[in-house]
N, C-alpha and C positions, 0 to 999 in steps of 0.2 A: 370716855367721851361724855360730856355734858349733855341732861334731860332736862330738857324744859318744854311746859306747856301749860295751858290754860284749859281751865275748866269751867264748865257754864252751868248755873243750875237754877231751881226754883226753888224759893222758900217759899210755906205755908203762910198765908197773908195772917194768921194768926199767933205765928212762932218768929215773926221778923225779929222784934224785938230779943227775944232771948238767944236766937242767931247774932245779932251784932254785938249783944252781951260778949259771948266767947271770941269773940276776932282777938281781941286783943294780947289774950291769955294765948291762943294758938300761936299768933306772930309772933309775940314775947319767946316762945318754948322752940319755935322753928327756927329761932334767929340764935338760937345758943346750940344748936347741930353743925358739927362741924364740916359737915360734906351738903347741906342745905348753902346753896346759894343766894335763893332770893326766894320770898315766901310773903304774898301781900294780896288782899281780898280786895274786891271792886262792886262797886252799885253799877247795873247797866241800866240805860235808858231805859227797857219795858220793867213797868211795876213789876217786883217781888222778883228780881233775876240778880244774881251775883255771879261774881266769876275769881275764881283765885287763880294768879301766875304761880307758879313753884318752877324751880330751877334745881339742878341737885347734880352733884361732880359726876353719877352715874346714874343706872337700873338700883344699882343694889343700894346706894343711899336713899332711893325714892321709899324702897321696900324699908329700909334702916326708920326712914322718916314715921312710915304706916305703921311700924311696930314698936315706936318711943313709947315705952311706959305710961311715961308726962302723957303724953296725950290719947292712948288709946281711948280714956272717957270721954275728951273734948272731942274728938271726932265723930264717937260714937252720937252723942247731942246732936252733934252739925248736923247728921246724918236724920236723923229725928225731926227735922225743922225743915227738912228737903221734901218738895211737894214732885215726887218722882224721881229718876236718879240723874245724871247729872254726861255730857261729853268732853272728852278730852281734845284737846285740838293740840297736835305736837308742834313745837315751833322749831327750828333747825337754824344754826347760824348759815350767815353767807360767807364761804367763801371767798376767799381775793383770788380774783382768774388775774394771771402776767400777761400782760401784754406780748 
């Protein structure tokens, strides 16, 4: 069954910069996983908040994702540049109810 959700976090007003550095390389390296579906970083409205959607065919390609080689450094960084840690908000498809 497909996982997706969104994350909300803060970056250090000091580390923006080298946070939006890595987006690119992260999305690059998420988009060549094969059980990653959809993997894309957001500016939200209040200064110094981002949000990344991730989508992934299951549990275990999310885990698959968290432990890419390619990326365990770049995460690690992201992680670095977060001014506190960060919520998931799970997103659920809808259903078609028959009439």
């Amino acid at each position: 069954m497909p996982m997706s959700f969104l994350s909300r976090f803060r970056i250090k007003a000091d580390k923006i910069a080298d946070f939006v550095a890595l987006i690119p390389q992260i999305e690059a390296i998420s988009a060549e996983e094969p059980d990653t579906l959809g993997y894309k970083f957001y500016r939200l409205e209040e200064p110094g908040m981002f949000a990344v959607f991730e989508s992934f065919t299951n549990a275990d390609a999310d885990v698959a994702h968290q432990q890419n080689p390619k990326l365990v450094g770049i995460i690690d960084d992201i992680l670095a540049c977060m001014d506190g840690s960060y919520t998931r908000e799970y997103l659920y498809d809808i259903e078609q109810v028959s009439a």
